[in-house]
DSSP file (Angstrom, degrees, kcal/mol; ACC not computed):
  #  RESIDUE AA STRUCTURE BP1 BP2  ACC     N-H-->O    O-->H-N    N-H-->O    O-->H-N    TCO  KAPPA ALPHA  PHI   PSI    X-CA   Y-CA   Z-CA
    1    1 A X     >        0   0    0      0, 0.0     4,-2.8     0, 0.0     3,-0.5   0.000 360.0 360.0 360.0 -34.2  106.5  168.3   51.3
    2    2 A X  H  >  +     0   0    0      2,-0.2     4,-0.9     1,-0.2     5,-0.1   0.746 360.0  52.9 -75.9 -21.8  107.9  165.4   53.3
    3    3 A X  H  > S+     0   0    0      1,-0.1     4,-1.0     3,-0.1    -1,-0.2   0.589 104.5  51.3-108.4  10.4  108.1  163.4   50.5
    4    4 A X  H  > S+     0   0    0     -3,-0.5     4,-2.1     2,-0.1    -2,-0.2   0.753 112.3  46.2 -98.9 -29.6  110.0  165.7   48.4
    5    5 A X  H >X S+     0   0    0     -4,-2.8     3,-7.5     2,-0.2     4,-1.4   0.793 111.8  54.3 -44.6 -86.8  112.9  166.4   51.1
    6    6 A X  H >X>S+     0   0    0     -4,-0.9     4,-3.3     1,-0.4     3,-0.8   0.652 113.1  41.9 -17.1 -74.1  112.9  162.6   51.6
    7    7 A X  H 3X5S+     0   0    0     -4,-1.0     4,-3.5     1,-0.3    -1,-0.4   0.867 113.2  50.5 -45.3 -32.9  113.5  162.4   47.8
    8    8 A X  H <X5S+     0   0    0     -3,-7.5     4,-1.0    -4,-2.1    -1,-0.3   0.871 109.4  53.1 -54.2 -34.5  115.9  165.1   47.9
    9    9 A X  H XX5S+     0   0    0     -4,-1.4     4,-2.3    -3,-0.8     3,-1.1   0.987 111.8  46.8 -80.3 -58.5  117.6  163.2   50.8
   10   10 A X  H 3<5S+     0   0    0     -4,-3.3     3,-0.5     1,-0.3     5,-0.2   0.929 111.0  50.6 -47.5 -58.3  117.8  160.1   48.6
   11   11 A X  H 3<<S+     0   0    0     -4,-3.5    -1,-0.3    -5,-0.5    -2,-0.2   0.751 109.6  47.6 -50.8 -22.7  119.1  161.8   45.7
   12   12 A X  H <X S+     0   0    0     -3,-1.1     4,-2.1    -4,-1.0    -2,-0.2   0.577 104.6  61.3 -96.8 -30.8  121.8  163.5   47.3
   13   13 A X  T  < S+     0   0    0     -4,-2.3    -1,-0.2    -3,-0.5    -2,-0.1   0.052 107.1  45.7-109.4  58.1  122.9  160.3   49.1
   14   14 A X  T  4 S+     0   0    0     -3,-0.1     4,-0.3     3,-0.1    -1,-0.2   0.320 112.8  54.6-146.3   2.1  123.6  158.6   45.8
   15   15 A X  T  4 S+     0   0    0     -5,-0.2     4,-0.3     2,-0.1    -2,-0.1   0.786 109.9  35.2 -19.1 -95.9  124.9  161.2   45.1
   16   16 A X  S >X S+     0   0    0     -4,-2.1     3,-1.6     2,-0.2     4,-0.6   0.878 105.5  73.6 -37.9 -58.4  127.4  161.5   48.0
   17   17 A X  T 34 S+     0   0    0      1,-0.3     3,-0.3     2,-0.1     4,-0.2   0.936 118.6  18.3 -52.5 -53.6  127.8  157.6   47.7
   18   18 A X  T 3> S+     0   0    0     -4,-0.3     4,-0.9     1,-0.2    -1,-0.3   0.376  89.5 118.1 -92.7   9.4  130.0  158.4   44.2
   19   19 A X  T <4 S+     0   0    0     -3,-1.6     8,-0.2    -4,-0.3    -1,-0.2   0.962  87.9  35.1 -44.3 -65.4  130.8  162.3   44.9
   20   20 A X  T  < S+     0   0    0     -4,-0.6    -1,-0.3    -3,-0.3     4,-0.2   0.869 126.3  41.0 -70.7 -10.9  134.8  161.4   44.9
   21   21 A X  T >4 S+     0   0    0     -4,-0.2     3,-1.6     1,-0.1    -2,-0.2   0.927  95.0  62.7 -88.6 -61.4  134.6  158.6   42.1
   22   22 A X  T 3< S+     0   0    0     -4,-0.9    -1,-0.1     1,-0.3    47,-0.1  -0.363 128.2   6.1 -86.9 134.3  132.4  159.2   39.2
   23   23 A X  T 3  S-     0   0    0     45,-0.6    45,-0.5    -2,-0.1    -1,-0.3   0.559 119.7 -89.0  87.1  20.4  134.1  162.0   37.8
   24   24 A X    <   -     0   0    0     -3,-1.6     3,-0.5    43,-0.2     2,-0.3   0.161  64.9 -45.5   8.3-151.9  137.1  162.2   40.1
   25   25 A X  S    S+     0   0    0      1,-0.2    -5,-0.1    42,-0.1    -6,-0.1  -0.687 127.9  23.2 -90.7 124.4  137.6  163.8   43.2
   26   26 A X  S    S+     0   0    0     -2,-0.3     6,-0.3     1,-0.3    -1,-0.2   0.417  81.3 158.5  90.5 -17.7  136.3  167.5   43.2
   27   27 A X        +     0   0    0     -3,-0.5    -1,-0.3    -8,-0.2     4,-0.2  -0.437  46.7  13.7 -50.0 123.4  133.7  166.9   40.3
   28   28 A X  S  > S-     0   0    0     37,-1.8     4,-1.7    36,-0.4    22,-0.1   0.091  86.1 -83.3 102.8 150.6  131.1  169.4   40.4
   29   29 A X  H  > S+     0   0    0      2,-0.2     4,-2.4     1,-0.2     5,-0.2   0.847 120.1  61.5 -70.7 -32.2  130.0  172.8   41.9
   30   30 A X  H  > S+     0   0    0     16,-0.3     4,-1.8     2,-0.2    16,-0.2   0.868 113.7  42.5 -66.4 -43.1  128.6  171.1   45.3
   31   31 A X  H  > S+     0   0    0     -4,-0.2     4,-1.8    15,-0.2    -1,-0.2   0.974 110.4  51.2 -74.9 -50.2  132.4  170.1   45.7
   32   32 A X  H  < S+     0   0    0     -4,-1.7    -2,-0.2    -6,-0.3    -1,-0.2   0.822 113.1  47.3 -50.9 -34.2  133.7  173.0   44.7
   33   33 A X  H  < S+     0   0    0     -4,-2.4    -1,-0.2     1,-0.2    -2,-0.2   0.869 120.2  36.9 -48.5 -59.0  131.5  174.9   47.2
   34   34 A X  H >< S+     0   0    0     -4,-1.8     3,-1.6    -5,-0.2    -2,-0.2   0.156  90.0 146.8 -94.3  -6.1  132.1  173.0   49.8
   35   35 A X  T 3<  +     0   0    0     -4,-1.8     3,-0.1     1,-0.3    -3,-0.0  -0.108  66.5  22.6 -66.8 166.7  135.9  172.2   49.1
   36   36 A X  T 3  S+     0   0    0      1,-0.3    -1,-0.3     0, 0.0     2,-0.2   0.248 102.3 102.8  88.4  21.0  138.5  171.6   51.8
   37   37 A X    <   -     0   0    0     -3,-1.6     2,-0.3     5,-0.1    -1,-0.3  -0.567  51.6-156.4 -94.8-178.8  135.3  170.5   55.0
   38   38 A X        +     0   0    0     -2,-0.2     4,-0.2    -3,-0.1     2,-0.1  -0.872  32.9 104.9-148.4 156.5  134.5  167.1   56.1
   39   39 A X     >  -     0   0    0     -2,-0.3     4,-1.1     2,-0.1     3,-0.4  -0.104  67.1-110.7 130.1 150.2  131.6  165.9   57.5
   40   40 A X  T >4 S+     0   0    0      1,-0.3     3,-1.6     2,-0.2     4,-0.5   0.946 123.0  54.1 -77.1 -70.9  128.6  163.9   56.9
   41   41 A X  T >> S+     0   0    0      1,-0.3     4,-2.5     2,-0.3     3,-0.6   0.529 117.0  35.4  75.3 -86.7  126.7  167.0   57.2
   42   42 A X  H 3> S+     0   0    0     -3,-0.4     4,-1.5     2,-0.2    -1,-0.3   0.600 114.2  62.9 -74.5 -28.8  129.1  169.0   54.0
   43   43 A X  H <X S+     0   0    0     -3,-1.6     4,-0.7    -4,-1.1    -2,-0.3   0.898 106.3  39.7 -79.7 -25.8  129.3  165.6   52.4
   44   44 A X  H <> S+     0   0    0     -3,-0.6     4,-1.5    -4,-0.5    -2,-0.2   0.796 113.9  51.4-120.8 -44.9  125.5  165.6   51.9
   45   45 A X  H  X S+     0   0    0     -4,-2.5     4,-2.6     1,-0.2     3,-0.3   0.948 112.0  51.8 -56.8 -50.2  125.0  169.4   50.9
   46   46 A X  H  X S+     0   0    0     -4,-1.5     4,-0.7     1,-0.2   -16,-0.3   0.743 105.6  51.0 -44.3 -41.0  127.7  168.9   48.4
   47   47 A X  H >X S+     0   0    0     -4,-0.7     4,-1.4    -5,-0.2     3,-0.5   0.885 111.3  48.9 -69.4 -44.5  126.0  166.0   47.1
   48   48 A X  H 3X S+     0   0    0     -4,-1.5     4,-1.9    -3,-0.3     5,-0.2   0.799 104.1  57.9 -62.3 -42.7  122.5  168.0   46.7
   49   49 A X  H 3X S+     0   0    0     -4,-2.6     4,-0.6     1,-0.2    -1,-0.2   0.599 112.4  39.3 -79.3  -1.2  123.9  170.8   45.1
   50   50 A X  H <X>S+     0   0    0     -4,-0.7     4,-1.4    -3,-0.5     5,-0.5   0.648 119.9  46.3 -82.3 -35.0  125.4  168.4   42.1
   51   51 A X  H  <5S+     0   0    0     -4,-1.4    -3,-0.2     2,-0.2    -2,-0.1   0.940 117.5  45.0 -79.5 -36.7  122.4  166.4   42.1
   52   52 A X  H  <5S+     0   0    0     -4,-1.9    -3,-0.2    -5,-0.2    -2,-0.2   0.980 123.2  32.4 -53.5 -88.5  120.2  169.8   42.1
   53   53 A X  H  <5S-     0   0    0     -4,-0.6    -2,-0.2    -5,-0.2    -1,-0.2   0.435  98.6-135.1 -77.1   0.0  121.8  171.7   39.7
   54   54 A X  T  X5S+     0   0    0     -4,-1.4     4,-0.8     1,-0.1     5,-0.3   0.769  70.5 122.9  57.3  20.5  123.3  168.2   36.9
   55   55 A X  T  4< +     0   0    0     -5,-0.5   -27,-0.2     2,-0.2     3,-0.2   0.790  51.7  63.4 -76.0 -20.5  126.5  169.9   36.8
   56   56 A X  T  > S+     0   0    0     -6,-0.3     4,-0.6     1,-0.2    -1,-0.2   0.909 113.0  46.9 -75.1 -56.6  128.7  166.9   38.2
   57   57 A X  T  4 S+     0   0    0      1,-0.3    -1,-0.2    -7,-0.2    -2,-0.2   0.386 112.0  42.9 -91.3   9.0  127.3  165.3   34.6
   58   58 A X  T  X>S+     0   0    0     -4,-0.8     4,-1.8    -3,-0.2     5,-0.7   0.343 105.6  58.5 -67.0 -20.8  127.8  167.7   32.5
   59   59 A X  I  4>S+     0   0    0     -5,-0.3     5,-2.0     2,-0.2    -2,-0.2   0.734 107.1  51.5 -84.5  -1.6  130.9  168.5   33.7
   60   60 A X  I  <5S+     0   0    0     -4,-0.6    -1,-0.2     3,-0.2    -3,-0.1   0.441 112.6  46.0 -86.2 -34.0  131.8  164.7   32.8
   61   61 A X  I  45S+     0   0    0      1,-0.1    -2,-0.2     3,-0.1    -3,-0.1   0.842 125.1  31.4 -95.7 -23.8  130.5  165.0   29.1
   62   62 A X  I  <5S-     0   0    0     -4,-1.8    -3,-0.2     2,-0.1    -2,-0.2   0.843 105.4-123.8-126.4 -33.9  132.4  168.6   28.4
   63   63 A X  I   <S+     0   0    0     -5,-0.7     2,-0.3     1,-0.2    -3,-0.2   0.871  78.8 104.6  70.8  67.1  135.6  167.8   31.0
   64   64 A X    > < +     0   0    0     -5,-2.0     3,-2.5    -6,-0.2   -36,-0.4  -0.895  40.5  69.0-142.4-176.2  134.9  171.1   33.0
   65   65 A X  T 3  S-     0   0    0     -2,-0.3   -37,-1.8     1,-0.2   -33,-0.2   0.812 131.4 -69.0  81.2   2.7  133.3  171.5   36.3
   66   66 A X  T 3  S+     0   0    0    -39,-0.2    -1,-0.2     1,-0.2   -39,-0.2   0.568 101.2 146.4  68.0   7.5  136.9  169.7   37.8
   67   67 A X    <   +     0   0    0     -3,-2.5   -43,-0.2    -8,-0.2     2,-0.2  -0.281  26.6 167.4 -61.5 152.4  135.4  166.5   36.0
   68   68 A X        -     0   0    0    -45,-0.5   -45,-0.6    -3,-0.1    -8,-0.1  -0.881  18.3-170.0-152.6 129.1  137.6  164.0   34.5
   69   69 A X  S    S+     0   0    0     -2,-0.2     4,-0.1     1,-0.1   -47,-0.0  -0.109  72.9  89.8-103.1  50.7  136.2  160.2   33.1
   70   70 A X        +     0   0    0      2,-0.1    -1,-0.1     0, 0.0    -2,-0.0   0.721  70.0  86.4-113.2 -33.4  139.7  158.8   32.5
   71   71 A X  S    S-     0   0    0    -50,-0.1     2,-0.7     1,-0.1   -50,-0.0   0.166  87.0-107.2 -49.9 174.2  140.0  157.4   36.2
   72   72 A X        -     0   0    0    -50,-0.0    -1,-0.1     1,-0.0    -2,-0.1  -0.936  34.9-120.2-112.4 133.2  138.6  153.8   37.2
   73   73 A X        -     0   0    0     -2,-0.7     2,-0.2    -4,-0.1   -52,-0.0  -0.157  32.3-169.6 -73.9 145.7  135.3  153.8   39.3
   74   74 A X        -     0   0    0    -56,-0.1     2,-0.3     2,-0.0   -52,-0.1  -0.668  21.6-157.1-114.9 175.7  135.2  152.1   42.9
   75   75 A X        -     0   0    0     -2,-0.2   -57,-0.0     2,-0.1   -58,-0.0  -0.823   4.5-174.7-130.2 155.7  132.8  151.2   45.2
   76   76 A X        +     0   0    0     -2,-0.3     2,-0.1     2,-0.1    -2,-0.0   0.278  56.5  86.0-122.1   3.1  134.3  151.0   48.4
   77   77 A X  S    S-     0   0    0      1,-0.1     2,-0.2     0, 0.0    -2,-0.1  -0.201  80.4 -76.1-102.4 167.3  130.8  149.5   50.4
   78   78 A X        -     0   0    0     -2,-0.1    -1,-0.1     1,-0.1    -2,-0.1  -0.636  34.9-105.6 -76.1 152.5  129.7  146.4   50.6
   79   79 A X     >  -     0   0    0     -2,-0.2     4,-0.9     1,-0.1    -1,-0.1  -0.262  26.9-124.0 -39.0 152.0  128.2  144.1   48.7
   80   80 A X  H  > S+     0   0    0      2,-0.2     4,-0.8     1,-0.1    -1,-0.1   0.970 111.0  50.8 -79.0 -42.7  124.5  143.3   49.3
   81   81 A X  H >4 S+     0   0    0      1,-0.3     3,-2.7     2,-0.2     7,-0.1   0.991 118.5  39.4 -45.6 -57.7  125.6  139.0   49.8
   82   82 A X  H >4 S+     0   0    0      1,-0.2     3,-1.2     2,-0.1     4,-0.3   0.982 112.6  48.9 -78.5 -17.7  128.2  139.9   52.2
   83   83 A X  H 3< S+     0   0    0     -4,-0.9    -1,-0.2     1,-0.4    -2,-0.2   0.618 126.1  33.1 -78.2  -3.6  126.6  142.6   54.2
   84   84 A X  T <X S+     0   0    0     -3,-2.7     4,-1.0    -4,-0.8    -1,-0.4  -0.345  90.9 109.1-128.0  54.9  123.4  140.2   54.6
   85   85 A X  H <> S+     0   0    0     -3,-1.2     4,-1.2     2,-0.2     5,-0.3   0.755  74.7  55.9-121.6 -48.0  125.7  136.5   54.6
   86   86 A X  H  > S+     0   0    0     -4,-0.3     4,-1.8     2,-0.2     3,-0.4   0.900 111.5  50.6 -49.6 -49.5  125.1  135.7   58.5
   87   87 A X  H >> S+     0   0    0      1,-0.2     3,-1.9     2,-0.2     4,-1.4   0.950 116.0  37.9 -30.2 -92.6  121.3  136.0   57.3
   88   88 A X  H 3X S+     0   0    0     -4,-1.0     4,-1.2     1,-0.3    -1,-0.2   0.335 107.3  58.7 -81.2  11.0  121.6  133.8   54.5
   89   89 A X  H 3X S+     0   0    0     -4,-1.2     4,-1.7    -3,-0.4    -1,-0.3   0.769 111.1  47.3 -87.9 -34.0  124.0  131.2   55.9
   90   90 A X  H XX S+     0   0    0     -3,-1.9     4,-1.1    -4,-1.8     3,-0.7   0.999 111.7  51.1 -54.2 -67.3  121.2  130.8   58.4
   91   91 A X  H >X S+     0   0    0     -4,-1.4     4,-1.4     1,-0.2     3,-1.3   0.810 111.9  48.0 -12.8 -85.5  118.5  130.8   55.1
   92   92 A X  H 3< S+     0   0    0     -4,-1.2    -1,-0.2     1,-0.3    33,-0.2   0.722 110.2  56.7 -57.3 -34.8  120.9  127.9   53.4
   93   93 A X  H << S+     0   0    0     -4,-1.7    -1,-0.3    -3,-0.7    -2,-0.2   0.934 117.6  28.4 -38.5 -78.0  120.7  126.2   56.7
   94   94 A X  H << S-     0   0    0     -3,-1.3    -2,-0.2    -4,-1.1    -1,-0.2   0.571 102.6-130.3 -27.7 -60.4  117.3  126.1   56.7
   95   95 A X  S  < S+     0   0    0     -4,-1.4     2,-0.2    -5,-0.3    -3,-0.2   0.920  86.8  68.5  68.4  46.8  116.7  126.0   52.5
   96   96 A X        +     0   0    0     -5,-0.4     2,-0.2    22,-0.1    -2,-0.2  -0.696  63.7  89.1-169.1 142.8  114.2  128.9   53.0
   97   97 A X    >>  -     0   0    0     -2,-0.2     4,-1.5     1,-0.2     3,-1.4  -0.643  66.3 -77.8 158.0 153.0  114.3  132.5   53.9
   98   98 A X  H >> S+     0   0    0      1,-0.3     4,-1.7     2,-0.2     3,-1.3   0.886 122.0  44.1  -4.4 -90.4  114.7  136.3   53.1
   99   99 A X  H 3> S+     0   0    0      2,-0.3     4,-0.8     1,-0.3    -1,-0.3   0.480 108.8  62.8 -66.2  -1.2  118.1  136.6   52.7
  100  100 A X  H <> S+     0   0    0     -3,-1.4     4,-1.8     2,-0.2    -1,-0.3   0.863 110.2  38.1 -73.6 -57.8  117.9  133.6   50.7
  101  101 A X  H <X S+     0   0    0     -4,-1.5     4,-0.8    -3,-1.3     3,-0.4   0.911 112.4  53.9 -57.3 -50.5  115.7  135.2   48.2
  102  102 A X  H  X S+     0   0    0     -4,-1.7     4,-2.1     1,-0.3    -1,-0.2   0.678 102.4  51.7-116.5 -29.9  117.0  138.0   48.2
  103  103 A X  H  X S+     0   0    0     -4,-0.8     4,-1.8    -5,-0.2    -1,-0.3   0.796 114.2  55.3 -68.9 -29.6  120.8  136.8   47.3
  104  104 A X  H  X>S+     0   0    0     -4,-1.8     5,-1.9    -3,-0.4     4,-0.6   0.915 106.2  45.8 -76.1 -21.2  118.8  134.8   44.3
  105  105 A X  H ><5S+     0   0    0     -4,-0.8     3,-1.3     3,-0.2    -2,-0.2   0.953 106.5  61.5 -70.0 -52.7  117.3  137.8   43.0
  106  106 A X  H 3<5S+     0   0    0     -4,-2.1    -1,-0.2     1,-0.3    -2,-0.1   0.884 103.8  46.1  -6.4 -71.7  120.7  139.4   43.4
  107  107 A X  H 3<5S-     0   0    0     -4,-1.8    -1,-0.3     1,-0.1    -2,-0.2   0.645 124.5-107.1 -84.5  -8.9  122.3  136.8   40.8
  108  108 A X  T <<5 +     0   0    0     -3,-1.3     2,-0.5    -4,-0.6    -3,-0.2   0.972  58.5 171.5 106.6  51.2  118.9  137.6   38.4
  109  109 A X      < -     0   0    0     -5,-1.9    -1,-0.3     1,-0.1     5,-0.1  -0.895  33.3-119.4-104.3 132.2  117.4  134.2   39.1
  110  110 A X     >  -     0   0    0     -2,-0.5     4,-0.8     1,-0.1     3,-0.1  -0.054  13.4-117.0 -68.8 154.9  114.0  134.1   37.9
  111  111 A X  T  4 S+     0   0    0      1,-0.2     3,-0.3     2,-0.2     4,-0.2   0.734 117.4  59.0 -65.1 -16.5  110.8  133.6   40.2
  112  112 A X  T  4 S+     0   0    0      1,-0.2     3,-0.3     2,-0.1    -1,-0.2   0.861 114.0  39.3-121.3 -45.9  110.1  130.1   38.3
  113  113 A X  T >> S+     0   0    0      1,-0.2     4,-3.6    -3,-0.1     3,-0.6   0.438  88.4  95.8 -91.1   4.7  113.8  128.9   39.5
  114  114 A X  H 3X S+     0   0    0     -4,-0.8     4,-2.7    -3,-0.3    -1,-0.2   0.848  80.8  50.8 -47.2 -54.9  113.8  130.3   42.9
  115  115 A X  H 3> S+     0   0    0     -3,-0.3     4,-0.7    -4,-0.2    -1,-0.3   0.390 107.6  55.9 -44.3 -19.0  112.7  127.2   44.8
  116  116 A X  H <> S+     0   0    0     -3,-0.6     4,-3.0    -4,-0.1    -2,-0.2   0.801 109.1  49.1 -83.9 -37.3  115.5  125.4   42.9
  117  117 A X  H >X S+     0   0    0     -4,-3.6     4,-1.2     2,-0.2     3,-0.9   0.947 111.9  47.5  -5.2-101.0  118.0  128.0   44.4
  118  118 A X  H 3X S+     0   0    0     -4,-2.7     4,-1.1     1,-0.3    -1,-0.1   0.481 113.3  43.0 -23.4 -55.8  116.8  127.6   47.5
  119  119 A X  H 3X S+     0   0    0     -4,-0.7     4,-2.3     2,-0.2    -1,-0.3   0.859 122.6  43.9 -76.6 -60.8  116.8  123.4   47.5
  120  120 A X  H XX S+     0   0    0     -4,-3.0     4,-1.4    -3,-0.9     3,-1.2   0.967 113.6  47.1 -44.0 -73.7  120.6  123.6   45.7
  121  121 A X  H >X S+     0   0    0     -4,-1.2     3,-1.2     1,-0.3     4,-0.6   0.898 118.1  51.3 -35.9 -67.5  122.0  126.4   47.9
  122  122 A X  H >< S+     0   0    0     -4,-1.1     3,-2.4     1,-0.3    -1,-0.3   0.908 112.6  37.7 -26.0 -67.8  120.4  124.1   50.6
  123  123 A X  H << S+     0   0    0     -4,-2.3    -1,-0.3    -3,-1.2    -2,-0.2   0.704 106.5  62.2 -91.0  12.5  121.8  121.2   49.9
  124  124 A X  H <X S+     0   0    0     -4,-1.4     4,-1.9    -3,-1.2     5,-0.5   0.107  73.9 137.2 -94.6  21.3  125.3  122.4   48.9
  125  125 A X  H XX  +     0   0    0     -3,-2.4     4,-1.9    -4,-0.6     3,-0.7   0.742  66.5  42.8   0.0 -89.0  125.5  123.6   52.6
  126  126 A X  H 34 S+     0   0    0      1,-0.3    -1,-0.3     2,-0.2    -2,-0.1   0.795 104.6  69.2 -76.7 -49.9  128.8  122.6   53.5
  127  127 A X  H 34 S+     0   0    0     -3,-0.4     3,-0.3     1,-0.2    -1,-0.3   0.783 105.1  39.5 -46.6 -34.8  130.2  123.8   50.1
  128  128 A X  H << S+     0   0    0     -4,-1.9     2,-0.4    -3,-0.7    -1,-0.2   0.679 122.5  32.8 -93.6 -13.6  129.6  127.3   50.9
  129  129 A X     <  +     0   0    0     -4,-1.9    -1,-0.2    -5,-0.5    -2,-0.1  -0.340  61.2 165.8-155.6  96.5  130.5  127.6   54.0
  130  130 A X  S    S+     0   0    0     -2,-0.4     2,-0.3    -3,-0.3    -1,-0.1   0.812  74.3   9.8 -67.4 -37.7  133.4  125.2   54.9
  131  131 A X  S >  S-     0   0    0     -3,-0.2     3,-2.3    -5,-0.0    -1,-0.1  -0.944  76.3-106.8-140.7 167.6  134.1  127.0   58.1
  132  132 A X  T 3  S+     0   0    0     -2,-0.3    -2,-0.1     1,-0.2    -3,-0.0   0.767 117.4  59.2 -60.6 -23.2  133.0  129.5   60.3
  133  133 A X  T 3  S+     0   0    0     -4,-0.0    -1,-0.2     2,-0.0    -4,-0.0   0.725  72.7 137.5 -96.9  17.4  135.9  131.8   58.9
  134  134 A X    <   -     0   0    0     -3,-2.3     2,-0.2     4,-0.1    -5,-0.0  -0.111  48.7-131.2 -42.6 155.7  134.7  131.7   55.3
  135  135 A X     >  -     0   0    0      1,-0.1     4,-1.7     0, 0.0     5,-0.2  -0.422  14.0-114.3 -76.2 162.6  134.9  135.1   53.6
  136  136 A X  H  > S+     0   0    0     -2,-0.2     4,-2.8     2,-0.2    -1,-0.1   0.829 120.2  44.4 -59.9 -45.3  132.2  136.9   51.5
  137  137 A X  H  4 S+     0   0    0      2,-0.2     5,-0.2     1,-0.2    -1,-0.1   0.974 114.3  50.2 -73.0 -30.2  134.1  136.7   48.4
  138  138 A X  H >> S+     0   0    0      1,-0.2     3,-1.1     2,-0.2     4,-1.0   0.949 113.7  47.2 -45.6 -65.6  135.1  132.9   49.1
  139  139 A X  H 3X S+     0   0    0     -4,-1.7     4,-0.7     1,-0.4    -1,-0.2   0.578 108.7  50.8 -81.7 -20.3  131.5  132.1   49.7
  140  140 A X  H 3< S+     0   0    0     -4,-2.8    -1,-0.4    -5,-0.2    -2,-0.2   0.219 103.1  60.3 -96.0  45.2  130.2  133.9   46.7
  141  141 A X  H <> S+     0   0    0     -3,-1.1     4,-2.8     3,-0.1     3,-0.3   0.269 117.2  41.4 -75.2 -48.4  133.1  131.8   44.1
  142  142 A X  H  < S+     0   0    0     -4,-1.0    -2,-0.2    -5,-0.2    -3,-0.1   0.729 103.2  56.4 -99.0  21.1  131.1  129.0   45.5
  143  143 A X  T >X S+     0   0    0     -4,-0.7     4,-3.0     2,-0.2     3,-0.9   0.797 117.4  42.4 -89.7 -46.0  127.8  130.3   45.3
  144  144 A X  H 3> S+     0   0    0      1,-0.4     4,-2.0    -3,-0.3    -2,-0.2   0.822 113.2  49.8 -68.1 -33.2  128.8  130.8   41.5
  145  145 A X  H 3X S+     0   0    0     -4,-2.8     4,-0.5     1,-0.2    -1,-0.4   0.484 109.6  50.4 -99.8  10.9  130.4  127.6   41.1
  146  146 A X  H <> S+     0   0    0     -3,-0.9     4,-1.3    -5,-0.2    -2,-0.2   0.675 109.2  50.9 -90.1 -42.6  127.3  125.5   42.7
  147  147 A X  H  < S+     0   0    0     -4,-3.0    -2,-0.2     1,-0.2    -3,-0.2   0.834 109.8  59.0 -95.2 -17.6  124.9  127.2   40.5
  148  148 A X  H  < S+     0   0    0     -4,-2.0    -1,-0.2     1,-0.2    -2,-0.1   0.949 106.0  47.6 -19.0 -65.9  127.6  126.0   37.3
  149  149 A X  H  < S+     0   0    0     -4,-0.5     2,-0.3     5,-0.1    -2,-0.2   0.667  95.4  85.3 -83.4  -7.0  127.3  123.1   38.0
  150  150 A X     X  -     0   0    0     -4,-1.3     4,-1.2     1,-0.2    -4,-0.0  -0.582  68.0-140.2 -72.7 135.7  123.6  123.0   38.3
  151  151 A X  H >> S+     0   0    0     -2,-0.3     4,-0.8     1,-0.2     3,-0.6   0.985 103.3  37.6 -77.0 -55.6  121.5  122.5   34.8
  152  152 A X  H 34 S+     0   0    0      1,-0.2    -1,-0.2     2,-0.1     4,-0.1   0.649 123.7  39.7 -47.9 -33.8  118.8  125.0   35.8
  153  153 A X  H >4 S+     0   0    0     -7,-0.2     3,-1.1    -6,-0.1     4,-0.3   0.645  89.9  81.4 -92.7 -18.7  121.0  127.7   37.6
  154  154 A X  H X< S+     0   0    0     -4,-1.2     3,-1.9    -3,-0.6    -2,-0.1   0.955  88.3  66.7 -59.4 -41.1  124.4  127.8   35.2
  155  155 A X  T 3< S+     0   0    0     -4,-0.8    -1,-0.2     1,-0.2    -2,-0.1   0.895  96.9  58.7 -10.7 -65.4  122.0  130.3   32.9
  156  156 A X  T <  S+     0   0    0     -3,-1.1     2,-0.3    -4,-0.1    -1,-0.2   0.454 107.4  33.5 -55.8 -30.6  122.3  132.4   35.7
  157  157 A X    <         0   0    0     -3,-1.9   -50,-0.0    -4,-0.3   -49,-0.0  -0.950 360.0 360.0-148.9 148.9  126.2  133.1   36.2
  158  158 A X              0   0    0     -2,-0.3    -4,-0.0     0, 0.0    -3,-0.0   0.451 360.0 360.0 -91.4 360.0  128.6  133.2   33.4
């Protein structure tokens, strides 16, 4: 039983994560139920009862349901690079670590070129992170443009 809530819980917040984008704002019976409250709480029942009942995506294929696809999709979150980048500036320090891996898996780097990751990222140090006040987005343009210029990593980013 605990591990069908849990799954319920999951479904419902990836749900919830896209309730106001995919489909606009209002998409669904869960919204509709629930319209004009706030709250994590309402946000999360709303989310269950689209995800429960598939109505949010039908109502997306037939344009009913308060669905619409003509809007442009957001995400409004973080990235996984910046939201882990203290992590993996320490990694690059270092030229080994978690968040190291896990920003190469990110960019789809195969396990047989991971350790060359690791050892670039490494030794292009100071290229990614020029100052303390680099940005997330800065530091991935040069994440992108390190592994360019690399023969083994340029595969990897277009």
């Amino acid at each position: 039983m605990k591990k069908i809530i849990a799954g319920l819980v999951l479904i419902s917040a990836s749900s919830v994560a896209n309730a106001g984008a995919a489909g606009g704002a209002g998409c669904g019976w869960g919204q509709a139920l629930f319209e004009g409250q706030s709250g994590t709480a309402t946000h999360v029942l709303a989310g269950l009862t689209n995800a429960i009942t598939g109505n949010n995506t039908f109502g997306m294929s037939t344009g009913t349901n308060g669905c619409s696809t003509t809007g442009t999709l957001s995400y409004g979150g973080k990235s996984v690079v910046s939201a882990i980048m203290n992590e993996f500036s320490e990694d690059v320090a270092r030229g080994e670590g978690d968040a190291l891996n896990t920003v190469s898996v990110v960019y789809g780097v195969e396990a047989q070129d991971r350790d060359t990751f690791a050892k670039v990222m490494h030794e292009n140090f100071t290229t990614l992170f020029p100052s303390e006040d680099v940005t997330a987005d800065e530091m991935m343009v040069s994440i992108e443009a390190v592994m360019k210029a690399d023969a083994d990593l340029s595969k990897y980013v277009s």
